[in-house]
VOFI-989609 format. One record per atom (N, C-alpha, C, O, CB): atom name; x, y, z; residue number from 1. Coordinates in nm, 3 decimals. Glycine has a CB too. Layout:
N
ATOM name       u       v       w resi
ATOM   CA       X       Y       Z  NUM
...
This chain:
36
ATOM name       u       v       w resi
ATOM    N   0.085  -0.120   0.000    1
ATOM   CA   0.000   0.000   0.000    1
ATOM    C   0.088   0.124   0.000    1
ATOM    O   0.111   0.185   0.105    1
ATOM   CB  -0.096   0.001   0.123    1
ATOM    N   0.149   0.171  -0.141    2
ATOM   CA   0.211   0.304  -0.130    2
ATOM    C   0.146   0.387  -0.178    2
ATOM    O   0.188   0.445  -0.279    2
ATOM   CB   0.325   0.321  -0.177    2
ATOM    N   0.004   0.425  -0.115    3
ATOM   CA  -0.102   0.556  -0.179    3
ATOM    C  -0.075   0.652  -0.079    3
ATOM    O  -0.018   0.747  -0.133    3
ATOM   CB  -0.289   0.526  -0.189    3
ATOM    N  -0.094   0.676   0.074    4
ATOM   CA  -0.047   0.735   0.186    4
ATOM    C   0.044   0.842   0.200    4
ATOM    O   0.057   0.903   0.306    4
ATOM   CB  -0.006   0.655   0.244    4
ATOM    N   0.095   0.862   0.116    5
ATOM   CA   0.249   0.892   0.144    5
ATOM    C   0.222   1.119   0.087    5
ATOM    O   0.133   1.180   0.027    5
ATOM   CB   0.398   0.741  -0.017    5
ATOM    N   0.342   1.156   0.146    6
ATOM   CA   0.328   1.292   0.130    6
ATOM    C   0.394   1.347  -0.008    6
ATOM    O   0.440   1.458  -0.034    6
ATOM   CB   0.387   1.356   0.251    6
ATOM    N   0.384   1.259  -0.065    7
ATOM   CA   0.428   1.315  -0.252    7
ATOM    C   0.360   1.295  -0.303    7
ATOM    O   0.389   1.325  -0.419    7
ATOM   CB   0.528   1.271  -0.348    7
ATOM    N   0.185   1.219  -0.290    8
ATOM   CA   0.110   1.194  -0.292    8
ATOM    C  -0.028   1.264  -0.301    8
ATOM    O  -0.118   1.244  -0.383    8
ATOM   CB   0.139   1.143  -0.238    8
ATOM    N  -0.022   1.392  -0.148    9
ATOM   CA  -0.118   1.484  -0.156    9
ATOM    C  -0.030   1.592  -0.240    9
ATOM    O  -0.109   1.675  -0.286    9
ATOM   CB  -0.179   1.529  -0.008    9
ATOM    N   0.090   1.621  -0.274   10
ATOM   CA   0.182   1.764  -0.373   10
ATOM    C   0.132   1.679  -0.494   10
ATOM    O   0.074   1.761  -0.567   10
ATOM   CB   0.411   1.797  -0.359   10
ATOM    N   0.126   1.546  -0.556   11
ATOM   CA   0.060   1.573  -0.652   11
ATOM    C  -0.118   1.528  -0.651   11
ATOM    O  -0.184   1.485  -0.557   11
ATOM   CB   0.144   1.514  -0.752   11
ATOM    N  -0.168   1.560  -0.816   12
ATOM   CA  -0.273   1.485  -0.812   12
ATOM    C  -0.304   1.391  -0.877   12
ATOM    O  -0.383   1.399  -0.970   12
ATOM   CB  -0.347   1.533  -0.820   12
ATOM    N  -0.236   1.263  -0.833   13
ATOM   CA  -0.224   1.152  -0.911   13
ATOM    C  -0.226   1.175  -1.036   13
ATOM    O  -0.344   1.197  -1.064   13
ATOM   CB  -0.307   1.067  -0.887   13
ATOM    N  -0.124   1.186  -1.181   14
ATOM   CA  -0.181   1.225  -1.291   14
ATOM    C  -0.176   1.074  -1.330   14
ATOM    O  -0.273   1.044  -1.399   14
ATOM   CB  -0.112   1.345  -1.381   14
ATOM    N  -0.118   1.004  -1.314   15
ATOM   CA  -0.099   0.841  -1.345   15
ATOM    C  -0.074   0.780  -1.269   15
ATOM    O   0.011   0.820  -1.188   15
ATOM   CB  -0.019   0.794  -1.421   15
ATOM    N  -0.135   0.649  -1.255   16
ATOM   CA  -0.111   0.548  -1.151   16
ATOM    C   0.056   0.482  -1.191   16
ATOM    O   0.120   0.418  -1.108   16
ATOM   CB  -0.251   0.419  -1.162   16
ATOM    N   0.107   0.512  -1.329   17
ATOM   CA   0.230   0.430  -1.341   17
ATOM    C   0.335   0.583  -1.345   17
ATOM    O   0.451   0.544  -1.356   17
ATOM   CB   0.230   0.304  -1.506   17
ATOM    N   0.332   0.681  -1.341   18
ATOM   CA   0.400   0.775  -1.309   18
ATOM    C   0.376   0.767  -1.146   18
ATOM    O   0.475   0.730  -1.081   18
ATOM   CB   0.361   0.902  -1.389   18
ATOM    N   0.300   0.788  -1.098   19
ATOM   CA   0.270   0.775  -0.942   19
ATOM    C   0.396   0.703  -0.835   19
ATOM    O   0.468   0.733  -0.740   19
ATOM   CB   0.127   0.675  -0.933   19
ATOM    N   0.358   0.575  -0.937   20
ATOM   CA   0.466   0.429  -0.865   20
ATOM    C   0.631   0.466  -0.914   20
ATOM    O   0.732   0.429  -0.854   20
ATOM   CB   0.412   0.225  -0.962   20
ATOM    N   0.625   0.553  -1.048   21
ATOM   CA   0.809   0.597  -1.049   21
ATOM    C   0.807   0.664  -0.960   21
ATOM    O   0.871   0.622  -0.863   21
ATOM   CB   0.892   0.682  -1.170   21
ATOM    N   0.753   0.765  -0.948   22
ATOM   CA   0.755   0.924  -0.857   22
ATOM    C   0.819   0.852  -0.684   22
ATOM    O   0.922   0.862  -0.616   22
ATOM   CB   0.522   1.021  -0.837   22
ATOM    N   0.708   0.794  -0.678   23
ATOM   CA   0.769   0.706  -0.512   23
ATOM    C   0.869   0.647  -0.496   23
ATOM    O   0.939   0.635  -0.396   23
ATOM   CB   0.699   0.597  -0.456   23
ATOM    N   0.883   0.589  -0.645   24
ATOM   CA   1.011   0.483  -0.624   24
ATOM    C   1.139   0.550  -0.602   24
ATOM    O   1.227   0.511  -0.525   24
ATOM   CB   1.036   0.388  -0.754   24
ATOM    N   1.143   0.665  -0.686   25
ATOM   CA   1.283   0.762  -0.714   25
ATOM    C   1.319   0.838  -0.563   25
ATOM    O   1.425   0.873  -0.512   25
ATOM   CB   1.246   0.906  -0.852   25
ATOM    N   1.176   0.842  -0.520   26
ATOM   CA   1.159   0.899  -0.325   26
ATOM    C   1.225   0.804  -0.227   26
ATOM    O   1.305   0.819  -0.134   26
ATOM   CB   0.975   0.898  -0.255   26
ATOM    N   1.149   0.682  -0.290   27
ATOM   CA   1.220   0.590  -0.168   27
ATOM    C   1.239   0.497  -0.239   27
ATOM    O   1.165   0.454  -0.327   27
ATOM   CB   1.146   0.545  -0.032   27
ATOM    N   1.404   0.434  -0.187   28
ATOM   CA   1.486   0.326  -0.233   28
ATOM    C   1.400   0.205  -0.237   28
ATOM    O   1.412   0.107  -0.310   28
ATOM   CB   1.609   0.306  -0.146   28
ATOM    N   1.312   0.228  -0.144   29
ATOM   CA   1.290   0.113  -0.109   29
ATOM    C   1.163  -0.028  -0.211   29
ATOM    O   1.155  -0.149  -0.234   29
ATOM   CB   1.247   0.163   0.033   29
ATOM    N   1.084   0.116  -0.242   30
ATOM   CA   0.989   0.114  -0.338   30
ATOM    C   1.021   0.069  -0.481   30
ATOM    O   0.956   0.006  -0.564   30
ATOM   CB   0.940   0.233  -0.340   30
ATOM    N   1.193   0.149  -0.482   31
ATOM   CA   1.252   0.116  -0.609   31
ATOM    C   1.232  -0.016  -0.615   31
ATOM    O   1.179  -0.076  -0.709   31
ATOM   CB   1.393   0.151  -0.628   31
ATOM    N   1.283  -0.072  -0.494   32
ATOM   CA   1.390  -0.248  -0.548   32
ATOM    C   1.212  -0.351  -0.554   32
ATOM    O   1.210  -0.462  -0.606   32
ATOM   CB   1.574  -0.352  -0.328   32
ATOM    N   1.110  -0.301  -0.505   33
ATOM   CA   0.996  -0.399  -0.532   33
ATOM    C   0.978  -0.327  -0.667   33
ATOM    O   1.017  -0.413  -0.746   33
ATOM   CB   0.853  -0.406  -0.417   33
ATOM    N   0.943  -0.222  -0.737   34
ATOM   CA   0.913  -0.194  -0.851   34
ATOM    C   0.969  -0.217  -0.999   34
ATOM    O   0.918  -0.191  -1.108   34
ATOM   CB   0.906  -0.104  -0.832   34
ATOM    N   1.111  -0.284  -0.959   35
ATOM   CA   1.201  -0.306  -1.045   35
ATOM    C   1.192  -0.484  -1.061   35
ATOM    O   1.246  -0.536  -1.159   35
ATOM   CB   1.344  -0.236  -0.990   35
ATOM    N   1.122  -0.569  -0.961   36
ATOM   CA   1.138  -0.679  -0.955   36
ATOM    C   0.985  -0.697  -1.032   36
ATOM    O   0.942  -0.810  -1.056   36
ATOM   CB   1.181  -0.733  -0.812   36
């Protein structure tokens, strides 16, 4: 569940698959599940 998050309300979702880069590039962590 990475919807929550405070880069989240700065944008307004314009894409659900821009959304999931945007977080990933935020947090490392998001990267390494998004890449798998």
């Amino acid at each position: 569940m990475g919807v929550p998050k405070p880069n989240f309300k700065n944008e307004p979702m314009p894409k659900p698959a821009q959304s999931r880069q945007r977080f990933g590039e935020s947090e490392p962590k998001n990267t390494g599940i998004e890449l798998e």
